[in-house]
Structure formats: structure tokens, C-alpha cells
C-alpha positions in Angstrom: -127.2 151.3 -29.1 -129.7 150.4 -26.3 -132.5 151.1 -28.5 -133.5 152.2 -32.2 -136.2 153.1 -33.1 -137.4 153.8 -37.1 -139.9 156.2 -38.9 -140.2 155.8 -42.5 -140.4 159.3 -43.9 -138.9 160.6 -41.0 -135.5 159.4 -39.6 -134.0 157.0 -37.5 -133.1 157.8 -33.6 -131.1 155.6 -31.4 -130.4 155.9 -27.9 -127.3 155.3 -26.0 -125.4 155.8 -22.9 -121.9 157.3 -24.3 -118.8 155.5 -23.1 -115.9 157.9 -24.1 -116.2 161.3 -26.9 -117.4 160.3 -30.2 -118.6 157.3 -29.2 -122.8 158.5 -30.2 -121.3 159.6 -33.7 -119.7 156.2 -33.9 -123.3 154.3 -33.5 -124.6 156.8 -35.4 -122.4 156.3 -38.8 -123.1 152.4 -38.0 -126.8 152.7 -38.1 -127.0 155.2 -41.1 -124.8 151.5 -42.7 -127.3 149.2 -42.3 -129.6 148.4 -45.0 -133.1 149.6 -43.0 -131.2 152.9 -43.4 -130.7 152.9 -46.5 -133.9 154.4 -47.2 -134.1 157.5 -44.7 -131.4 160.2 -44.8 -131.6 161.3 -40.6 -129.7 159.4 -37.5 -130.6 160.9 -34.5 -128.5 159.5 -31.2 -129.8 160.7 -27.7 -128.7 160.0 -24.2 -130.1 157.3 -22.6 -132.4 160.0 -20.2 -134.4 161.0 -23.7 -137.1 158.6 -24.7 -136.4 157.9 -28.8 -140.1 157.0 -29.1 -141.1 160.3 -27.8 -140.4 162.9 -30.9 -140.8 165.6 -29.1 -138.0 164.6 -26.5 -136.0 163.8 -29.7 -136.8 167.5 -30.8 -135.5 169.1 -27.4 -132.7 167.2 -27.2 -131.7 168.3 -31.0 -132.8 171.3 -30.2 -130.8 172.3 -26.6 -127.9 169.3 -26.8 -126.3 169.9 -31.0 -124.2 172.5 -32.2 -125.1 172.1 -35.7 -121.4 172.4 -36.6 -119.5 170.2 -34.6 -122.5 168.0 -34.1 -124.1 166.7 -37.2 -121.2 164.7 -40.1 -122.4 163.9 -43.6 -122.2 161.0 -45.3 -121.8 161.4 -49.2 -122.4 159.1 -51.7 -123.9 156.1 -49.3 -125.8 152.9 -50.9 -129.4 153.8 -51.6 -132.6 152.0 -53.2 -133.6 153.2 -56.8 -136.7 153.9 -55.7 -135.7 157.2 -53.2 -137.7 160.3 -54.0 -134.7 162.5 -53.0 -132.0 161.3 -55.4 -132.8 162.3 -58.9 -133.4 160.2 -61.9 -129.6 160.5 -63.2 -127.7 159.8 -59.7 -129.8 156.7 -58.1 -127.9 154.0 -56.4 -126.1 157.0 -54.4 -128.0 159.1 -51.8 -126.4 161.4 -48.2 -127.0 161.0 -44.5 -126.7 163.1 -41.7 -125.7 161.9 -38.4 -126.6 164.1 -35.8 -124.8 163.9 -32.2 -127.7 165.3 -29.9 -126.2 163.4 -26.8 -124.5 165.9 -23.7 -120.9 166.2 -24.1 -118.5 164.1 -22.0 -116.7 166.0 -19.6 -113.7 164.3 -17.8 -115.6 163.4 -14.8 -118.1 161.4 -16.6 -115.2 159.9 -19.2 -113.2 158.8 -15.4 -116.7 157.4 -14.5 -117.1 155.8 -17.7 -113.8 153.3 -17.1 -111.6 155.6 -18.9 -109.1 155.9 -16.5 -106.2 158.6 -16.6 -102.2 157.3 -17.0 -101.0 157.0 -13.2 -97.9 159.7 -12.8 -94.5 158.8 -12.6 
């Protein structure tokens, strides 16, 4: 990711310039891995046009870029800290994430531009 940046309370939102499709989701589930994550429950990932320090850009690209179906995975049962308000007394240690994809999706021209080249014909 070019750039992360973190909110406690809030969530964490990272911006990159996608390479090929499902590369955003891929540095999405990375960053939800790492143990400053372990603590908020969001990943954001934008295109490198929105600015990740800017919430509100953050907001309109979730808001016009995610189809909350094909765009946002869950991860179940990742490492958390005993001391997160959302996992109840009986579960902690274990906690979710949501990864949301709010980049544009790739279409074949940009993937071509992007060094992914198609297989020459025979």
C-alpha cells in the first residue's frame, strides 16, 4: 500500500494503485494481519486518486466505488487484544474484520496497462 493511515476507534484505510483484480482485497486482508490491526475491526483500501486522510473522500469512495456484496470479505475469528470492547467477556482473544474493496474495478484496458499482458495467439 502507498499509504496507511490509522484511526483508533474508527478503522484503518490504505491507499493503493491496483495492479491486477483483487489485488486492493489482497492489501487489505494483509493490513487487517498486522498487530496495529488488531485492535480496530474496519480496512478501508481506496485508489490512489482518494486522499485516506481525508474521511470524507474515504466516505464517497465507500459510498459510490463498493457493492457491499462482492466488495467487503470477513474475517472470522482473527487474533485480538483482551481488552476489545466489542468481543464479550467469554470469547476474548478472538474478534472479526471487515475488508472493504472501495477501489474502481479493473477493466481489461487498465489490467493491459497495468503489465498484465494477454497470451500472443497462435
Amino acid at each position: 500500500m502507498e499509504d496507511l493511515r490509522q484511526r483508533i476507534g474508527q478503522s484503518i484505510r490504505g491507499q493503493i494503485k491496483p495492479r491486477y483484480p483483487g489485488h486492493a482485497k489482497q492489501a487489505g486482508v494483509i493490513a487487517a494481519q498486522c498487530q496495529p490491526g488488531a485492535y480496530l475491526g474496519r480496512y478501508v483500501v481506496v485508489d490512489d486518486d482518494i486522499d485516506p486522510y481525508d474521511l470524507n473522500d474515504v466516505i464517497w469512495a465507500t459510498c459510490t466505488r463498493v457493492d457491499p456484496v462482492n466488495d467487503t470479505d470477513f474475517i472470522r475469528r482473527a487474533w485480538s487484544s483482551p481488552l476489545d470492547p466489542v468481543v464479550p467477556r467469554d470469547k476474548k482473544g478472538f474478534s472479526s474484520r471487515a475488508v472493504i474493496d472501495a477501489t474502481r474495478p479493473l477493466r481489461m484496458d487498465q489490467r493491459l496497462s497495468a503489465g498484465v499482458r494477454a497470451p500472443a495467439l497462435s
